[in-house]
ROZAGU-471165 format. One record per residue: x, y, z of N, C-alpha, C in turn; residue in one letter. Coordinates in pm, 1 decimal, m for minus. Layout:
BEGIN
rec n_px = X, n_py = Y, n_pz = Z, ca_px = X, ca_py = Y, ca_pz = Z, c_px = X, c_py = Y, c_pz = Z, rest = A
...
END
This chain:
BEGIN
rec n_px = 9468.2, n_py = 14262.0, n_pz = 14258.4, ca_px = 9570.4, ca_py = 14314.9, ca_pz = 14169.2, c_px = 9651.2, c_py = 14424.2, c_pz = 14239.9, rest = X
rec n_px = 9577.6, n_py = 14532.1, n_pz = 14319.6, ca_px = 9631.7, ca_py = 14616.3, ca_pz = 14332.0, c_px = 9736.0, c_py = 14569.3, c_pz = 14510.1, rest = X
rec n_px = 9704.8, n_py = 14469.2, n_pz = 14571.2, ca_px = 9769.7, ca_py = 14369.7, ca_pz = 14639.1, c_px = 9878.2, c_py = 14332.4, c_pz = 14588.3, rest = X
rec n_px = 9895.0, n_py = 14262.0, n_pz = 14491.4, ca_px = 10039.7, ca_py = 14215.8, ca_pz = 14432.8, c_px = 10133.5, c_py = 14339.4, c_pz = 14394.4, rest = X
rec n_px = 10079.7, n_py = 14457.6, n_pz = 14358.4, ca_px = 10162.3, ca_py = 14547.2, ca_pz = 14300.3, c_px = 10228.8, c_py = 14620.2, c_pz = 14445.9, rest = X
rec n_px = 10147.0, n_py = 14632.2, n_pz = 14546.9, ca_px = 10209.5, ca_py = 14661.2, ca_pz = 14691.6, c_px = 10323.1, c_py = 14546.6, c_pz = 14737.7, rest = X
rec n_px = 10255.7, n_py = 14423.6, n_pz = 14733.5, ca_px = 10365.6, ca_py = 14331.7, ca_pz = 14783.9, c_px = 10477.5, c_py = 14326.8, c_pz = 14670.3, rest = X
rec n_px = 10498.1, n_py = 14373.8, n_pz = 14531.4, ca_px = 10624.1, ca_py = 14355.7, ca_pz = 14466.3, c_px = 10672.1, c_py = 14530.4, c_pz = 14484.8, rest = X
rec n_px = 10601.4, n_py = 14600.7, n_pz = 14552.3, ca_px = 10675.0, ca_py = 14737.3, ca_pz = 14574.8, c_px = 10791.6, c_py = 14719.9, c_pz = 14664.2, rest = X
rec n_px = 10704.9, n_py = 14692.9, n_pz = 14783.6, ca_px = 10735.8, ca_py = 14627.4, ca_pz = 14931.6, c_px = 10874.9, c_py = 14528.9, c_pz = 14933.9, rest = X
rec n_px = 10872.6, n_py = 14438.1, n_pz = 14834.5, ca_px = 10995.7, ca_py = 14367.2, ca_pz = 14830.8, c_px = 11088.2, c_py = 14467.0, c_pz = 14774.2, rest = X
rec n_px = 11096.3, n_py = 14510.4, n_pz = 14633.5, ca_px = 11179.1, ca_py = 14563.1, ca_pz = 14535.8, c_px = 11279.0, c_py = 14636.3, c_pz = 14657.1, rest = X
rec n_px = 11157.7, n_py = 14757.8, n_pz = 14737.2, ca_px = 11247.0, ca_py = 14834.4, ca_pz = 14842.8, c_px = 11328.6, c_py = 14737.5, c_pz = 14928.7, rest = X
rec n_px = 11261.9, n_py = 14677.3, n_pz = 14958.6, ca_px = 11359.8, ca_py = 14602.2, ca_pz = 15037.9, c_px = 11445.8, c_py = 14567.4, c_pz = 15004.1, rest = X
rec n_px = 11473.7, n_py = 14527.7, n_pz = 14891.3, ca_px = 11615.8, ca_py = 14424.8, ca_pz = 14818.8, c_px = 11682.8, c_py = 14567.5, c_pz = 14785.7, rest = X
rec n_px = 11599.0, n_py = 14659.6, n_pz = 14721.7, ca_px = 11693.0, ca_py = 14846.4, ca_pz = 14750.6, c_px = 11785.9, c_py = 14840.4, c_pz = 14869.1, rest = X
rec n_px = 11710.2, n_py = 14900.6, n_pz = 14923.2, ca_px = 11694.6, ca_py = 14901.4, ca_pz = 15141.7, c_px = 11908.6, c_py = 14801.6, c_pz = 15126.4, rest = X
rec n_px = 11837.2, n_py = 14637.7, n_pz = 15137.0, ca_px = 11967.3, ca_py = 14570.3, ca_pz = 15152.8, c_px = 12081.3, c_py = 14564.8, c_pz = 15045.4, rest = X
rec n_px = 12074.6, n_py = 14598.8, n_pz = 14918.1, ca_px = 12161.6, ca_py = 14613.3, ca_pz = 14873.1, c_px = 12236.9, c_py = 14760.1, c_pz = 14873.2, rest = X
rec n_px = 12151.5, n_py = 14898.4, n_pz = 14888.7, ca_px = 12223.9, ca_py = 14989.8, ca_pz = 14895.1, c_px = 12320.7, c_py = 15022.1, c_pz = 15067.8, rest = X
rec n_px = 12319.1, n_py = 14916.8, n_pz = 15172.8, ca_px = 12353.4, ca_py = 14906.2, ca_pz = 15282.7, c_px = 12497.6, c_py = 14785.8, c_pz = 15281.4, rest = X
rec n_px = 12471.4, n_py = 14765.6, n_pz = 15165.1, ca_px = 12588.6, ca_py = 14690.1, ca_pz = 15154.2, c_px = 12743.2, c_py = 14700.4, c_pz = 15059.3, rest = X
rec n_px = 12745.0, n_py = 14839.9, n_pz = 15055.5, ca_px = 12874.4, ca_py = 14899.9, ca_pz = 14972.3, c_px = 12876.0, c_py = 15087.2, c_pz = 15052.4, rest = X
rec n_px = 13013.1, n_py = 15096.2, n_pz = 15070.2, ca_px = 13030.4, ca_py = 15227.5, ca_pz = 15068.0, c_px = 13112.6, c_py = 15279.7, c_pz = 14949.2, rest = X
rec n_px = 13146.2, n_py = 15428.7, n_pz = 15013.6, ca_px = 13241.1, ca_py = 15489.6, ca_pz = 14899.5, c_px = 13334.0, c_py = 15564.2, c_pz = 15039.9, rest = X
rec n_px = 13487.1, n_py = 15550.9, n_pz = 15004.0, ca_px = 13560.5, ca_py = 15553.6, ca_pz = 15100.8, c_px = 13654.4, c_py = 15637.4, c_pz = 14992.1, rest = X
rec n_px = 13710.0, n_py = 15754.8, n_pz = 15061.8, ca_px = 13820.6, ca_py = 15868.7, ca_pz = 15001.2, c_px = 13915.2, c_py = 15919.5, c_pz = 15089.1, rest = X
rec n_px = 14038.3, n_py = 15891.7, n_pz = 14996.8, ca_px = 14119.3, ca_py = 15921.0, ca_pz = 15084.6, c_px = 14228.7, c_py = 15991.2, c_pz = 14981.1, rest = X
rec n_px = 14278.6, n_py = 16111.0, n_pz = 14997.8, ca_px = 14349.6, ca_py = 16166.4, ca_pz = 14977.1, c_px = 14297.9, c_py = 16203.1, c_pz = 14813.7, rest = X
rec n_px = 14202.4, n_py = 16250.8, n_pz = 14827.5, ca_px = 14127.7, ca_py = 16261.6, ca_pz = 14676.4, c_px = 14083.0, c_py = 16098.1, c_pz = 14620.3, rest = X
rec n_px = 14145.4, n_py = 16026.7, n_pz = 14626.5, ca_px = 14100.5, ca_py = 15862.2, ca_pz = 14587.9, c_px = 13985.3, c_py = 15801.9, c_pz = 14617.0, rest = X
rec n_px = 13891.4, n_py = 15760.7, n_pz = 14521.7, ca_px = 13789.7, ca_py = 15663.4, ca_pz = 14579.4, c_px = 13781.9, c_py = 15547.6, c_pz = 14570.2, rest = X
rec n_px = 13721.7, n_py = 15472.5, n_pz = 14645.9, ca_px = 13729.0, ca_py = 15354.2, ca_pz = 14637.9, c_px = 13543.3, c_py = 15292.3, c_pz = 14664.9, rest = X
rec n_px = 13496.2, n_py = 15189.3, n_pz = 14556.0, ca_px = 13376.7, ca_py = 15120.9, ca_pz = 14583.0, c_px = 13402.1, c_py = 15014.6, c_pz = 14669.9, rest = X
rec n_px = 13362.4, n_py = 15032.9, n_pz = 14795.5, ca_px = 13379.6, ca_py = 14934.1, ca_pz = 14883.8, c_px = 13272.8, c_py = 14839.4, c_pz = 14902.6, rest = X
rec n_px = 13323.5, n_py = 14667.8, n_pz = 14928.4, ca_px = 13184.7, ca_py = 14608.4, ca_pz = 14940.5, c_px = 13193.3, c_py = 14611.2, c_pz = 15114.8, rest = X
rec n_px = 13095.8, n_py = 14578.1, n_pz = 15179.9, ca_px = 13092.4, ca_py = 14593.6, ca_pz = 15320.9, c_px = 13098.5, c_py = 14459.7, c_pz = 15451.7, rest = X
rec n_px = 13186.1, n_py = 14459.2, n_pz = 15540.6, ca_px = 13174.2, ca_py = 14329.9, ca_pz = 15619.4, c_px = 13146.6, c_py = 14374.7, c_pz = 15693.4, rest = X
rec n_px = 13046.2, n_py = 14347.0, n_pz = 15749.3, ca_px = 13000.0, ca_py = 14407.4, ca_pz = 15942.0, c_px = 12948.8, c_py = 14282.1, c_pz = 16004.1, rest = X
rec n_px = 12953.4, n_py = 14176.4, n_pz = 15942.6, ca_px = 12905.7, ca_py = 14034.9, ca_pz = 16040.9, c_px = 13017.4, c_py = 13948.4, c_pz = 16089.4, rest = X
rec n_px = 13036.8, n_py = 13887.8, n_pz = 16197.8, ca_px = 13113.6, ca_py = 13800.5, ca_pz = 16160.9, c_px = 13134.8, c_py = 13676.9, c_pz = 16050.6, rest = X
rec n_px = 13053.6, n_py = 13659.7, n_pz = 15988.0, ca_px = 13061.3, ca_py = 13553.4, ca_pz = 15865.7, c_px = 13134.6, c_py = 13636.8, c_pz = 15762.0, rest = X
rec n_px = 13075.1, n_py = 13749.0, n_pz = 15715.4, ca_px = 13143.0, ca_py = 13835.9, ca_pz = 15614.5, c_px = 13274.8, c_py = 13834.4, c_pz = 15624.8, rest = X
rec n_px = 13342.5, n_py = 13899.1, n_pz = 15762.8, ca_px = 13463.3, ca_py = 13919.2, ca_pz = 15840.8, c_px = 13552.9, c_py = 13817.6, c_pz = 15762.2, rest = X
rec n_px = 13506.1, n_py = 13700.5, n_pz = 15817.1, ca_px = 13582.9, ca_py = 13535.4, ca_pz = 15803.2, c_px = 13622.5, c_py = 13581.7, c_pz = 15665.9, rest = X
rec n_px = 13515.7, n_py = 13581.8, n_pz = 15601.9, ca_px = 13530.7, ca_py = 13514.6, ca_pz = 15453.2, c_px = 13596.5, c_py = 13652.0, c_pz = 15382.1, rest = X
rec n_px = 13602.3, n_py = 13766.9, n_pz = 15399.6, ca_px = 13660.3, ca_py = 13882.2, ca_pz = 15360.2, c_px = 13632.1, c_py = 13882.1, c_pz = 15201.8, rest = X
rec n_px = 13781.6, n_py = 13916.7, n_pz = 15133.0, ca_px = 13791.7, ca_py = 13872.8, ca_pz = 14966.7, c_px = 13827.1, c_py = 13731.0, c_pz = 14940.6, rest = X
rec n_px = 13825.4, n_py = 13638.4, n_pz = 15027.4, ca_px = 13860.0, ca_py = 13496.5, ca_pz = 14983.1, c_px = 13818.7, c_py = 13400.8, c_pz = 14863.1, rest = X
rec n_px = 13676.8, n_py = 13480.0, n_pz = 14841.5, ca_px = 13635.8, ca_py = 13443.7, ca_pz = 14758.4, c_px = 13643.6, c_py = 13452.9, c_pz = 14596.9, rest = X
rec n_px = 13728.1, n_py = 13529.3, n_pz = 14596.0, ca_px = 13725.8, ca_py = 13632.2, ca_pz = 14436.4, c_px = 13868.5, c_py = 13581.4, c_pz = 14438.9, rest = X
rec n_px = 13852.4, n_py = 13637.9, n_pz = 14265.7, ca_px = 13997.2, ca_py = 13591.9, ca_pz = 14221.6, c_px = 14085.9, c_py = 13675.1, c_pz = 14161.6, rest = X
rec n_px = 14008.4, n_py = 13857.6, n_pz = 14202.8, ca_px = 14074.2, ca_py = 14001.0, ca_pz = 14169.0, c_px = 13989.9, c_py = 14073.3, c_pz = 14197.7, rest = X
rec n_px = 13991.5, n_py = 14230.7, n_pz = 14230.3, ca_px = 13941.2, ca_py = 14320.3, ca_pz = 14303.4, c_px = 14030.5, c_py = 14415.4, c_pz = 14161.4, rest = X
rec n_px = 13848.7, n_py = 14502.3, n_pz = 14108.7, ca_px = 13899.4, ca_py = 14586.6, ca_pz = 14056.2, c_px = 13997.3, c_py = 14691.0, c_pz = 14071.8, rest = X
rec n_px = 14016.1, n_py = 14802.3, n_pz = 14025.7, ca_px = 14153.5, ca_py = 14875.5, ca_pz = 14052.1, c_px = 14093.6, c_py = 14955.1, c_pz = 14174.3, rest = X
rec n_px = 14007.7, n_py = 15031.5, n_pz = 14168.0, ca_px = 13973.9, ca_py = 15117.4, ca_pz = 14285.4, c_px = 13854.4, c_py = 15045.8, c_pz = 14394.7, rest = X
rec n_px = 13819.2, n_py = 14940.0, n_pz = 14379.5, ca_px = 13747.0, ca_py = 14872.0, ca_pz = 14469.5, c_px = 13841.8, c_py = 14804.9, c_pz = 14589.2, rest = X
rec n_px = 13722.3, n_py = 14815.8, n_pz = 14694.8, ca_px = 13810.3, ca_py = 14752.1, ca_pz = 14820.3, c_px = 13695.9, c_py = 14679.4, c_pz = 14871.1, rest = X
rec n_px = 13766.8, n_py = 14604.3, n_pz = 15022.9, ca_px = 13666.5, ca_py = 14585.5, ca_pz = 15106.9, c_px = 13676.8, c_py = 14645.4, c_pz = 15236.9, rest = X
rec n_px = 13535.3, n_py = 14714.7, n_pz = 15307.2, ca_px = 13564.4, ca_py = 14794.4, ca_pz = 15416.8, c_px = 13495.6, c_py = 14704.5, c_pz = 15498.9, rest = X
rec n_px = 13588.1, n_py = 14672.6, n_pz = 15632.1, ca_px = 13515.6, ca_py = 14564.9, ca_pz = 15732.1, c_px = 13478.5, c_py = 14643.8, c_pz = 15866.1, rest = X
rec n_px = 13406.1, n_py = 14674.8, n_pz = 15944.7, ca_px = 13332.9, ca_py = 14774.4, ca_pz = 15998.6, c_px = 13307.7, c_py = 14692.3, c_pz = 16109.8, rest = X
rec n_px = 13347.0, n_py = 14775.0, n_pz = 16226.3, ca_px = 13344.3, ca_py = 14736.2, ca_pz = 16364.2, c_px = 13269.0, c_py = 14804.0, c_pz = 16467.6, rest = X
rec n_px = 13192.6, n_py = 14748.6, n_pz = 16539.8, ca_px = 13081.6, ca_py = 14824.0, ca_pz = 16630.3, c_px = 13195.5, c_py = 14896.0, c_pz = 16731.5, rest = X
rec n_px = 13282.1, n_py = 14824.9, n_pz = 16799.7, ca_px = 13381.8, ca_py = 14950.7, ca_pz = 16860.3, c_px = 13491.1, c_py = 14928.4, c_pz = 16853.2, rest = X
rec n_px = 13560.7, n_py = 14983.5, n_pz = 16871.6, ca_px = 13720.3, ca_py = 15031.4, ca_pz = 16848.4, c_px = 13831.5, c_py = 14924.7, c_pz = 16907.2, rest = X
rec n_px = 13911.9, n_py = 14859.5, n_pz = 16828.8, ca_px = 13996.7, ca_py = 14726.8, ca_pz = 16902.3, c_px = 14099.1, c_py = 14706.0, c_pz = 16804.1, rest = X
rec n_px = 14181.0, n_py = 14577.5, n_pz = 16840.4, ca_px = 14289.5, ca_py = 14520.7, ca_pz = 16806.3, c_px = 14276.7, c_py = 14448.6, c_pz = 16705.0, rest = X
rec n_px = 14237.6, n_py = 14469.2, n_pz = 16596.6, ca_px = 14183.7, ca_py = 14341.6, ca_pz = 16485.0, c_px = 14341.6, c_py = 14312.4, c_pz = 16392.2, rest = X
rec n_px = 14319.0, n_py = 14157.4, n_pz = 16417.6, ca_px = 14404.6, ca_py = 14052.6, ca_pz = 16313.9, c_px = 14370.2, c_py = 14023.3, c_pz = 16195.2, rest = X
rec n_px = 14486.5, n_py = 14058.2, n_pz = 16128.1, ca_px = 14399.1, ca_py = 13989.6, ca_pz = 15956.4, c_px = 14470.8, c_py = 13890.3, c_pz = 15921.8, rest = X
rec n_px = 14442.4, n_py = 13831.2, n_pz = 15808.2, ca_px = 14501.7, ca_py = 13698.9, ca_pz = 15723.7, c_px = 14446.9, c_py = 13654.1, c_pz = 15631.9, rest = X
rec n_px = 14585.7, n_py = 13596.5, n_pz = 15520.2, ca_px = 14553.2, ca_py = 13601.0, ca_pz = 15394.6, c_px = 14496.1, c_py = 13466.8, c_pz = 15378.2, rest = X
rec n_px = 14399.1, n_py = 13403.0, n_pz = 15482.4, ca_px = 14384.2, ca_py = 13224.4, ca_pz = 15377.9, c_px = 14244.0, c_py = 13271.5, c_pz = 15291.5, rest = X
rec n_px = 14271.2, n_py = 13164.9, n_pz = 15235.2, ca_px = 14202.9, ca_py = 13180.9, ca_pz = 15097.3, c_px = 14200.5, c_py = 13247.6, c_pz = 14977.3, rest = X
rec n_px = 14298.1, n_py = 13390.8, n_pz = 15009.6, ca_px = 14348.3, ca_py = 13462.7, ca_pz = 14913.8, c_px = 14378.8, c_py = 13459.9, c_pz = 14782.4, rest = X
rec n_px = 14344.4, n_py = 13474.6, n_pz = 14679.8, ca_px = 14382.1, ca_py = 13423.6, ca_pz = 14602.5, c_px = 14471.6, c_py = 13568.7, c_pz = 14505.2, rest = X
rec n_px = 14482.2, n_py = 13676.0, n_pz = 14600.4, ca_px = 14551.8, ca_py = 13813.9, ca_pz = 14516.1, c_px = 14638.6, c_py = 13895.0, c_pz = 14661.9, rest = X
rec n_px = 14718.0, n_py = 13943.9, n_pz = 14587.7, ca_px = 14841.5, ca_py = 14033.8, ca_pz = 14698.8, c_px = 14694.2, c_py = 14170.3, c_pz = 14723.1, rest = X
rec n_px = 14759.8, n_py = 14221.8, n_pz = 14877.3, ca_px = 14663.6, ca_py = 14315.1, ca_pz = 14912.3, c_px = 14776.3, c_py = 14423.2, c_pz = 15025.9, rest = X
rec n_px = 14666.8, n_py = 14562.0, n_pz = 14971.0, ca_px = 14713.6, ca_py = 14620.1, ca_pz = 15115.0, c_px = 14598.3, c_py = 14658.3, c_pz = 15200.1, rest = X
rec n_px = 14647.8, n_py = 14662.5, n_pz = 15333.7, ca_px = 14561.3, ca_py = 14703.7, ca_pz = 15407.5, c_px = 14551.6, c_py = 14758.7, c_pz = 15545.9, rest = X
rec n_px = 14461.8, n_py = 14823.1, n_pz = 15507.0, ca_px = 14474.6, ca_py = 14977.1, ca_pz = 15605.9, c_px = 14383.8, c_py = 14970.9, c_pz = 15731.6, rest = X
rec n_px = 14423.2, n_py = 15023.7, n_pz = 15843.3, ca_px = 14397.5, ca_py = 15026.8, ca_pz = 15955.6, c_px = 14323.1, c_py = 15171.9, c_pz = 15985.7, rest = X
rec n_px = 14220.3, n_py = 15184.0, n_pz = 16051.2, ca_px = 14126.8, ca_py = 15325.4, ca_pz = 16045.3, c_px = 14118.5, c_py = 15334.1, c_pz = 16203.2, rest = X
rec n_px = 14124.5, n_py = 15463.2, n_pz = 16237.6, ca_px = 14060.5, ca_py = 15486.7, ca_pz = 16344.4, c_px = 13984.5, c_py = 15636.9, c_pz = 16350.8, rest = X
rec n_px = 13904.5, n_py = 15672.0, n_pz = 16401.4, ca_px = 13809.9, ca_py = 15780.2, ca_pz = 16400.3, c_px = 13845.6, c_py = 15884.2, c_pz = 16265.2, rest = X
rec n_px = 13844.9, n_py = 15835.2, n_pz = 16131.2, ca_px = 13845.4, ca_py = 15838.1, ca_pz = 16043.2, c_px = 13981.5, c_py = 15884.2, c_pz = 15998.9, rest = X
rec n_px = 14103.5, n_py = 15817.9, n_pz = 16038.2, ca_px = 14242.6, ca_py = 15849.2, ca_pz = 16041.4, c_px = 14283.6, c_py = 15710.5, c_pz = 15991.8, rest = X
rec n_px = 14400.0, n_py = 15716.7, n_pz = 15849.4, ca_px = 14475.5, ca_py = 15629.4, ca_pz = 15886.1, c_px = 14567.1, c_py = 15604.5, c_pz = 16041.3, rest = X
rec n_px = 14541.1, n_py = 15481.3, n_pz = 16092.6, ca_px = 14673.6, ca_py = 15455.4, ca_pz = 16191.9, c_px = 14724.6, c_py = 15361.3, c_pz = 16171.6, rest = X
rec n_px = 14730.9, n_py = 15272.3, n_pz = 16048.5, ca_px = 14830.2, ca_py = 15152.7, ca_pz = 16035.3, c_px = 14784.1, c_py = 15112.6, c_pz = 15874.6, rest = X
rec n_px = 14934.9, n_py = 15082.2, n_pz = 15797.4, ca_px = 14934.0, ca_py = 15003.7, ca_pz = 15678.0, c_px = 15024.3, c_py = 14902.5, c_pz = 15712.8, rest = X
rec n_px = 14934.4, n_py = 14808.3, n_pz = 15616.5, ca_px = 15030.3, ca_py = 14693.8, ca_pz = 15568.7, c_px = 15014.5, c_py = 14653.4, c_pz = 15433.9, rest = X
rec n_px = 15162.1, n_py = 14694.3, n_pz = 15395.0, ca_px = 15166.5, ca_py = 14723.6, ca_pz = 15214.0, c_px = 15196.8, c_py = 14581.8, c_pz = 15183.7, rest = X
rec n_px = 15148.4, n_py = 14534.3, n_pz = 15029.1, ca_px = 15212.1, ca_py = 14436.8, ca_pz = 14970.5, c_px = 15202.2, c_py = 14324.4, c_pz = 15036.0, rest = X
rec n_px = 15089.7, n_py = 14262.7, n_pz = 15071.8, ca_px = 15104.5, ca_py = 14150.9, ca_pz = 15138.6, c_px = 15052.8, c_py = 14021.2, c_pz = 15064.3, rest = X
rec n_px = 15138.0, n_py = 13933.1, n_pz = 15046.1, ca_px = 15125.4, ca_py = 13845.5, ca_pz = 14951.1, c_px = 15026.8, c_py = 13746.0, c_pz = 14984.5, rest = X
rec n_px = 14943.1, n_py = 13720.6, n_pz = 14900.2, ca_px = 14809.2, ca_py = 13626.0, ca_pz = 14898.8, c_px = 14887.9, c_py = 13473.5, c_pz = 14947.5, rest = X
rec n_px = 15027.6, n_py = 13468.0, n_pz = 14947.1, ca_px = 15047.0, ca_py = 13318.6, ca_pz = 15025.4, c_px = 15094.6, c_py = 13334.7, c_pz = 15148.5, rest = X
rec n_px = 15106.8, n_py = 13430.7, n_pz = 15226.5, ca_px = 15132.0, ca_py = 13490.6, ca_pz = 15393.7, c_px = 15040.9, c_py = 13347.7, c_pz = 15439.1, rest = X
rec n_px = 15162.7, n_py = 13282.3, n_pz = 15521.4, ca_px = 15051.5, ca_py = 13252.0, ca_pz = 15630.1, c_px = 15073.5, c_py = 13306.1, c_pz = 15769.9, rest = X
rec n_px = 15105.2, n_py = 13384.0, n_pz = 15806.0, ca_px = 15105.8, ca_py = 13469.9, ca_pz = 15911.1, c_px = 15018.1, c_py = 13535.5, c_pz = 15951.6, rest = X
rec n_px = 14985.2, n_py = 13621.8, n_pz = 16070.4, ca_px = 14880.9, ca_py = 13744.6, ca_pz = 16046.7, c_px = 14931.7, c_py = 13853.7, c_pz = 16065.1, rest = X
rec n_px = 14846.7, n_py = 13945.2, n_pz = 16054.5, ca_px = 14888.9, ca_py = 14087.0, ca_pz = 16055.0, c_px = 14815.0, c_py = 14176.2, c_pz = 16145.6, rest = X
rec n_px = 14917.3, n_py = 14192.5, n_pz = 16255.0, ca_px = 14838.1, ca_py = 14248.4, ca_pz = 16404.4, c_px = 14933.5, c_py = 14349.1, c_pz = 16390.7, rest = X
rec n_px = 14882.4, n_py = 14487.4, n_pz = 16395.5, ca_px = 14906.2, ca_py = 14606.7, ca_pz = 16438.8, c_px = 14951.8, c_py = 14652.6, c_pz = 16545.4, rest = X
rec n_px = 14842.3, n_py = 14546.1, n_pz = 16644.1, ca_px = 14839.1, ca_py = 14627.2, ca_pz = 16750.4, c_px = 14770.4, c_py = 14764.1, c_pz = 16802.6, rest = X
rec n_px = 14715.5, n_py = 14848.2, n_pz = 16718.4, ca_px = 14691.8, ca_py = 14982.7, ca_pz = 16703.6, c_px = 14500.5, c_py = 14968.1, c_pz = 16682.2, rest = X
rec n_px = 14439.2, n_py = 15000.4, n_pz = 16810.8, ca_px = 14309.1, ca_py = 15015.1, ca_pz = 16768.9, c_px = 14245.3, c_py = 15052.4, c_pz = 16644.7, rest = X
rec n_px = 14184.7, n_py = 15028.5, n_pz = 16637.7, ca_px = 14085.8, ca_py = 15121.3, ca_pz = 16471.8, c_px = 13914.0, c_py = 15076.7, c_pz = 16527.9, rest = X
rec n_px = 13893.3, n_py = 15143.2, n_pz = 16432.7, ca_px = 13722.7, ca_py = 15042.1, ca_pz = 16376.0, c_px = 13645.1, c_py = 15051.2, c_pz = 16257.6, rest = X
rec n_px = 13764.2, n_py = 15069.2, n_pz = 16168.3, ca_px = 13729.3, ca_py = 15016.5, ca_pz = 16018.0, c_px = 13895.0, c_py = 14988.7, c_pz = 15954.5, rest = X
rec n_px = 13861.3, n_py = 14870.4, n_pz = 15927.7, ca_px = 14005.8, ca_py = 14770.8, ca_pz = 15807.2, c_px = 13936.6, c_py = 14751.1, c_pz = 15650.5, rest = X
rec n_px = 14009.9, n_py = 14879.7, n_pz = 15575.9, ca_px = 14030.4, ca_py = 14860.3, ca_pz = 15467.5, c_px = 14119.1, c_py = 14742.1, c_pz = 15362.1, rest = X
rec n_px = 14056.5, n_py = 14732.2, n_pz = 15324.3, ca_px = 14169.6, ca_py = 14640.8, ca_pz = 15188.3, c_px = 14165.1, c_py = 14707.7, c_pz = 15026.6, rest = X
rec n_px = 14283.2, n_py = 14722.7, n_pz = 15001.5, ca_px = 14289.8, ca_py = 14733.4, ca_pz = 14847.6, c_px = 14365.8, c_py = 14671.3, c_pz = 14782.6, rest = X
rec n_px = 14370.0, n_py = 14682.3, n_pz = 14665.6, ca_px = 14493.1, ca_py = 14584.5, ca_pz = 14568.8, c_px = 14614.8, c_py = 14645.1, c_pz = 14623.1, rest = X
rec n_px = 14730.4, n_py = 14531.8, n_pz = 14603.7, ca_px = 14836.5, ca_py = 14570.8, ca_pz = 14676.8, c_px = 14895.7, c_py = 14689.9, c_pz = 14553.3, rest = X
rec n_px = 15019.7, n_py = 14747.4, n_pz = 14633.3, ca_px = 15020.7, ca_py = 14857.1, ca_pz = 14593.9, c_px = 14990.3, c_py = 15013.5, c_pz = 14551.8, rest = X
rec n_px = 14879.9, n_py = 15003.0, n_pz = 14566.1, ca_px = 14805.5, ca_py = 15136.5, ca_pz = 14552.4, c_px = 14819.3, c_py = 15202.0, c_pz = 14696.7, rest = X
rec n_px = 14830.0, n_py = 15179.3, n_pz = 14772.6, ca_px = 14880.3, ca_py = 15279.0, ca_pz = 14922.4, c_px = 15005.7, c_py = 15354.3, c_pz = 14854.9, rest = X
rec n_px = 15095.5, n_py = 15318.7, n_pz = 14816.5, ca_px = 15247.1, ca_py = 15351.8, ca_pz = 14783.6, c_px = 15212.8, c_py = 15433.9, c_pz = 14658.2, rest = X
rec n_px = 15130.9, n_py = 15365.6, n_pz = 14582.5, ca_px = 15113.8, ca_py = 15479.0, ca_pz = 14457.0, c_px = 15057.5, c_py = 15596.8, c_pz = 14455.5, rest = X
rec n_px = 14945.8, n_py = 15560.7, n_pz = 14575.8, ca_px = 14844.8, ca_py = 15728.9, ca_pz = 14582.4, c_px = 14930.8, c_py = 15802.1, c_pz = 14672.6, rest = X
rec n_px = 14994.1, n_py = 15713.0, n_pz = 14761.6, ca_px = 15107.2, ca_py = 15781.0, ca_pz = 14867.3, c_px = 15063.5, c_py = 15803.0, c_pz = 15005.2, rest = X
rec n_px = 14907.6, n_py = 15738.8, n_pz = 15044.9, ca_px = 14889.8, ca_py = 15723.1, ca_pz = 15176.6, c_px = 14971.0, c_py = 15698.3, c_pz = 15278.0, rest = X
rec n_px = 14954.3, n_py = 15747.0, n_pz = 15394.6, ca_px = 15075.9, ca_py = 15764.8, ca_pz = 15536.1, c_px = 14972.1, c_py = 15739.2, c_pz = 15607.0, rest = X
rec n_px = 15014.8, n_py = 15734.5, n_pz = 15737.0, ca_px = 14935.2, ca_py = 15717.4, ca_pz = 15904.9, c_px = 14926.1, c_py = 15843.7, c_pz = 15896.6, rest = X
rec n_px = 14766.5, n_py = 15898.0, n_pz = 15933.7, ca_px = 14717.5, ca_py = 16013.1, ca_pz = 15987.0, c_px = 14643.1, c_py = 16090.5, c_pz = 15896.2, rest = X
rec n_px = 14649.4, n_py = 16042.3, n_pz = 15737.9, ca_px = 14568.5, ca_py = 16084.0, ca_pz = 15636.2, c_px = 14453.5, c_py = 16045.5, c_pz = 15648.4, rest = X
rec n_px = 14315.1, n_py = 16165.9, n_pz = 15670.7, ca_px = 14224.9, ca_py = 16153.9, ca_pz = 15653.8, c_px = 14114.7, c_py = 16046.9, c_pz = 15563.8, rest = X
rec n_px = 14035.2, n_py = 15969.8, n_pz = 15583.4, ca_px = 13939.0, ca_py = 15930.4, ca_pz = 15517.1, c_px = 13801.3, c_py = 15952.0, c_pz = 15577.0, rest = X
rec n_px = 13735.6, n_py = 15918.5, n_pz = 15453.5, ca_px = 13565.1, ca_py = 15975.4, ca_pz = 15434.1, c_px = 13505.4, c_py = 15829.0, c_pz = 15373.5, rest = X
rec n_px = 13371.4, n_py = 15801.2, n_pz = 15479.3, ca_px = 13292.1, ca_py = 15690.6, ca_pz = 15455.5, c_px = 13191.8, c_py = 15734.8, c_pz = 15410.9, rest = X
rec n_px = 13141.3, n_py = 15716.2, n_pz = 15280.9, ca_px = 12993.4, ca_py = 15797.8, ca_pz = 15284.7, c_px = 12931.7, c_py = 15620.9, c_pz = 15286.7, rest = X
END
């Protein structure tokens, strides 16, 4: 008995453990945002493709082991987005308003190593610029 109650401790943490590793909270300019988290390449791929709206202050933060040139794109999209380019916890690149039928991509050019996404519009509304601070907890 007292076996099973260790092995359902043992899991519970664990499914803790992996689900609290899989969302941040990201602020920027007083704003928060519940972020869900991509750090694999499978995640990456599949981004928000899957959903069919992203609450008002939720995003997705895609998280890079080091610092580079990352391309985005809207397939599978099914909602307009903006999205923000990070580098050592600095905006250095938006791309506002980008319509869920883009088939183009969206290269910066401009290192980072974290790409935010939020619902489109909200960059312009909170009034984010290049060089405004953000916070990953």
């Amino acid at each position: 008995m007292i076996t099973f109650f260790v092995v359902l401790l043992a899991l519970s943490l664990g499914l803790f453990f992996i689900a609290g590793n899989n969302a941040a909270t990201v602020v920027i300019n007083g704003q928060k945002f519940s972020a869900s988290l991509a750090t694999t390449p499978a995640e990456r791929q599949k981004g928000l493709g899957d959903r069919d709206s992203l609450c008002r202050n939720c995003a997705m933060l895609f998280k890079f082991e080091k610092k580079g040139d990352y391309m985005f794109w809207m397939k599978d999209m099914r909602f307009d987005l903006d999205i923000i380019w990070i580098a050592d916890g600095k905006i250095v690149y938006i791309a506002k308003d980008i319509s869920h039928e883009a088939l183009n991509t969206i290269d910066p050019k401009t290192p980072a190593d974290n790409v935010l996404e939020i619902n489109a519009g909200l960059a312009e509304r909170y009034g984010f610029k290049i060089g405004d601070a953000i916070s990953i907890k």
